[in-house]
C-alpha positions as CSV (number, residue, x, y, z in Angstrom):
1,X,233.7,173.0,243.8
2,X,230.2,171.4,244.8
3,X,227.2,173.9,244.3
4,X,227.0,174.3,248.3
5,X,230.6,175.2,248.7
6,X,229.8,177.8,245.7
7,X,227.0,178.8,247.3
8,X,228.4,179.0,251.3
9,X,231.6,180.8,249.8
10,X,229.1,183.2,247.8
11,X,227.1,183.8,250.7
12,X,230.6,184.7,253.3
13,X,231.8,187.1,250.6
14,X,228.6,188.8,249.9
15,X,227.9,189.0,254.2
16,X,231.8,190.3,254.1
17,X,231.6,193.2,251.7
18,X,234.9,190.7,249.9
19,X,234.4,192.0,246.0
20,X,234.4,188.9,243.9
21,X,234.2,186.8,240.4
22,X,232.2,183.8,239.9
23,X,231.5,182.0,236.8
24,X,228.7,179.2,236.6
25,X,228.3,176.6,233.5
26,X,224.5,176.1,232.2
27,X,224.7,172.4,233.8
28,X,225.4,173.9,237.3
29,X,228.2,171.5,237.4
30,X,231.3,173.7,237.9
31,X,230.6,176.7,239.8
32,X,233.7,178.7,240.4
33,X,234.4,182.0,242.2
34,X,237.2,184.2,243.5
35,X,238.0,187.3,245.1
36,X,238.9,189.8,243.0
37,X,241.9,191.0,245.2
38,X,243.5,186.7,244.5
39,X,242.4,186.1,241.1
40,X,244.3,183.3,239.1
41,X,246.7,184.6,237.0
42,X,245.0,182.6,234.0
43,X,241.6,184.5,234.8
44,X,241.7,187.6,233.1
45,X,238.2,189.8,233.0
46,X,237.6,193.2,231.7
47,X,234.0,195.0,232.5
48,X,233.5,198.1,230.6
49,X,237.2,199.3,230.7
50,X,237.5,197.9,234.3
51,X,240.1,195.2,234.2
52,X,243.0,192.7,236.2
53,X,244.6,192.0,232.1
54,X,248.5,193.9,231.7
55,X,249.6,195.8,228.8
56,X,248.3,194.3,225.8
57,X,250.6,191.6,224.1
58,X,251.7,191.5,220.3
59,X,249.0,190.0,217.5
60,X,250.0,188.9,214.5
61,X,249.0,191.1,211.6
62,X,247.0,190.3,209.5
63,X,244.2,188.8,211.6
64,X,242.7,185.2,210.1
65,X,239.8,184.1,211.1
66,X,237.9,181.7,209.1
67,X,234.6,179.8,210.3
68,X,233.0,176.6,209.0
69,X,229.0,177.0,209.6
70,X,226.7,174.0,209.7
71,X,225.5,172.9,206.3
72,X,222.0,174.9,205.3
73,X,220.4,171.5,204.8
74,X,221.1,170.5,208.5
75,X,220.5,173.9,209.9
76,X,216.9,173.7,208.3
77,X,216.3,170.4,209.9
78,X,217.0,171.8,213.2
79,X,215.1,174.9,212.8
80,X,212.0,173.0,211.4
81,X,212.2,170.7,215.0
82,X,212.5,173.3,216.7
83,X,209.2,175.3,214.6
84,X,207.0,172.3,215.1
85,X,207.8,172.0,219.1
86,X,206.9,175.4,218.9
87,X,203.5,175.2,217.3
88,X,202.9,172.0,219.6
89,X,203.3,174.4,222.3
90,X,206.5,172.6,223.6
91,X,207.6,176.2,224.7
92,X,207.2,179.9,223.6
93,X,210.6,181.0,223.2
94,X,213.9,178.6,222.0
95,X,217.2,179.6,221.6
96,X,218.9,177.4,218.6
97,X,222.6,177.7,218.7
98,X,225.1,175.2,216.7
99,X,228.7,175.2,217.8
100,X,230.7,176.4,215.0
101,X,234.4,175.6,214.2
102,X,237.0,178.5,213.6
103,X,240.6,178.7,213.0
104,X,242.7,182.2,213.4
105,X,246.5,182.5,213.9
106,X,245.3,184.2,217.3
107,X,245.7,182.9,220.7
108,X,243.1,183.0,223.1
109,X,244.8,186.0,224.8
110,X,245.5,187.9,221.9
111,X,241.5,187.5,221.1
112,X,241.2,188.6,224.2
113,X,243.4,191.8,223.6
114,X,241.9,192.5,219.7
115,X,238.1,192.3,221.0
116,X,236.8,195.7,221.7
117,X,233.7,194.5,223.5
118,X,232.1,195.6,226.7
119,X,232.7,192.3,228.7
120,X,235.4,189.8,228.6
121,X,236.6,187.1,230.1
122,X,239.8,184.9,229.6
123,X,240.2,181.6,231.1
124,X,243.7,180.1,230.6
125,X,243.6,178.2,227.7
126,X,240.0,176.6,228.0
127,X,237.3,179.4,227.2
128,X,237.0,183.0,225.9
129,X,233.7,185.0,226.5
130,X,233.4,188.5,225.0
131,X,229.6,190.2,224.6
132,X,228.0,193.8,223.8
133,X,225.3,193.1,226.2
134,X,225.0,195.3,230.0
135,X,222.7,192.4,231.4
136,X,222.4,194.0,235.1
137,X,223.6,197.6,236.3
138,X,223.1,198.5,239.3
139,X,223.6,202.1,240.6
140,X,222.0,204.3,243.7
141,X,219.0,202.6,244.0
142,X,218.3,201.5,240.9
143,X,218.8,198.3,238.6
144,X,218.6,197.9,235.1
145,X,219.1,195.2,232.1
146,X,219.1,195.9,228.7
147,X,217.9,192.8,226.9
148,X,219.1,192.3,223.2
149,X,217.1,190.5,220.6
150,X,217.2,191.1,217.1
151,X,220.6,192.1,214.7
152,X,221.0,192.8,211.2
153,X,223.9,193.8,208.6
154,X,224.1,197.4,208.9
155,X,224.7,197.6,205.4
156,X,220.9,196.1,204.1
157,X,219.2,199.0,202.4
158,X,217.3,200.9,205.0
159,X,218.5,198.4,207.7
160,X,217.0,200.0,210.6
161,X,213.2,200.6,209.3
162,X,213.5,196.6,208.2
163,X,214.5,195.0,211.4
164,X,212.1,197.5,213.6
165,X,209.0,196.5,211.4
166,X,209.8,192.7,210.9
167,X,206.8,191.4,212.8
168,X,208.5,188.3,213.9
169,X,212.0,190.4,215.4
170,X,209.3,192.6,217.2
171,X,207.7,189.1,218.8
172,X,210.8,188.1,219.8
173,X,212.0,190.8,221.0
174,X,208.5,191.7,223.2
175,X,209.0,188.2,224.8
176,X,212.4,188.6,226.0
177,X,211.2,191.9,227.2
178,X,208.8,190.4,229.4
179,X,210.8,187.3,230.8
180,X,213.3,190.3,231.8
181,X,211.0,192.7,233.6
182,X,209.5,189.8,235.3
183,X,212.9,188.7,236.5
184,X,213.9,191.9,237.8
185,X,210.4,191.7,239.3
186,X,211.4,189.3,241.5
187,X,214.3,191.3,243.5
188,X,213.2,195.2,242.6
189,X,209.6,197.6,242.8
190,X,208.4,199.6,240.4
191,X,210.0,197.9,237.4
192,X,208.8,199.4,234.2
193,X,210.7,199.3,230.1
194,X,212.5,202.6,230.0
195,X,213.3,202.4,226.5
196,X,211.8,200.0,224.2
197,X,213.6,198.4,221.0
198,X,216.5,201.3,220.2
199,X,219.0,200.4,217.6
200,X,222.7,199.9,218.6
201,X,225.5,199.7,216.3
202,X,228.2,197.0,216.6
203,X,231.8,196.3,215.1
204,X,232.5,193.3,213.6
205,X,235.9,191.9,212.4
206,X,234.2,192.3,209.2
207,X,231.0,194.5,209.1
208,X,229.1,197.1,211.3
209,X,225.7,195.1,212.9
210,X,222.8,197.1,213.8
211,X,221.2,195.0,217.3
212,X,218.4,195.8,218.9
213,X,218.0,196.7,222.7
214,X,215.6,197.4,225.1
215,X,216.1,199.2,228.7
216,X,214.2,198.1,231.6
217,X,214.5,199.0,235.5
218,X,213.3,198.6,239.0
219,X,213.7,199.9,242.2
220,X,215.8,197.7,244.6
221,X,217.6,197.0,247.8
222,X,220.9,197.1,248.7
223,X,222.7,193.9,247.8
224,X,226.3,192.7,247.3
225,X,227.1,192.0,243.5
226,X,229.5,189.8,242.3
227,X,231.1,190.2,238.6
228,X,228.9,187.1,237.4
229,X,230.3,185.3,233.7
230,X,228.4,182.0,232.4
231,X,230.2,179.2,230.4
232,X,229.2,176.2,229.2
């Protein structure tokens, strides 16, 4: 699907009232979406309990998972390009992520059924996205996103107090804040941080994660929302 058929189906759907799901890669080179009442049968979502996945199918037991992180040595050159494009003033924020290889005697649907996280999405055998993070909420009026920067191992001795007053989390976590009120600047009124850096606790396979959220929101106009997933 071209990015103008996305967009023209988006569009008739939204003018429509139709309910729909639409995935977009970071490239903006395969935009997909669907009504929710003729998903695939391969595309399987569930937002916050609300979901088109049957009865949960058999895992093995025990779970294996094993990962295989980039080398330290390679990680730090990385990092250090990315510090001195920084300094240089290249940009104010950068995201470094590495792919990571994992092996697990799971399929992609049964990772789908184990993972106890807020949003999923299945797609066939290519991609599987879970996430904690409500990115946009929208309700009477109002529209909030809760912008998460900053996690630590809930088991570090006094794990809360140390990522709160680590001066670089709390930089990071300011500027996110501000790229998202300014965002939901753009569509809503009165948008101010409800609730700035409270501490979440997360599940693991293998360990409890405290992350770090903040809540802002806006007033806004009704609009027609899609359930909206991101793949690369």
């Amino acid at each position: 699907m071209s990015i103008k058929e996305f967009s023209r189906t988006v569009n008739e759907f939204a003018s429509r009232g139709v309910p729909f799901l639409f995935m977009v890669d970071f490239e903006i080179e395969k935009p997909l979406v669907f009504p929710l009442a003729e998903l695939p049968d391969h595309l399987l979502y569930d937002v916050q309990g609300r979901t088109n996945a049957s009865a949960m199918q058999s895992s093995p037991s025990p779970i294996r998972l094993s990962k295989e992180p980039l080398a330290f040595s390679t990680y730090r050159r990385k990092f250090e390009e990315v510090r001195c494009g920084l300094v240089r003033g290249d940009s104010f924020l950068v995201n470094l992520t590495i792919k990571t290889p994992i092996t697990t005697n799971l399929t992609l649907r049964q990772l789908f059924n184990v993972s106890k996280a807020r949003y999923k999405l299945l797609f066939g055998n290519e991609f599987l996205v879970f996430s904690p993070e409500t990115f946009v909420r929208i309700e009477e009026g109002k529209i909030w996103s809760y912008p998460m920067k900053g996690t630590i191992d809930a088991a570090v001795e006094n794990a809360k107090e140390a990522i709160l007053n680590d001066e670089k989390e709390r930089a990071e976590h300011v500027t996110i804040v501000d790229l998202i009120r300014n965002d939901l600047s753009a569509v809503a009124d009165d948008v101010v941080v409800t609730r700035f850096r409270y501490v979440d606790r997360l599940r693991t396979m293998d360990k409890d994660l405290f992350q770090v959220s903040s809540e802002i929101c806006g007033s806004y106009q009704p609009i027609i929302i899609g359930i909206l997933a991101t793949f690369s």
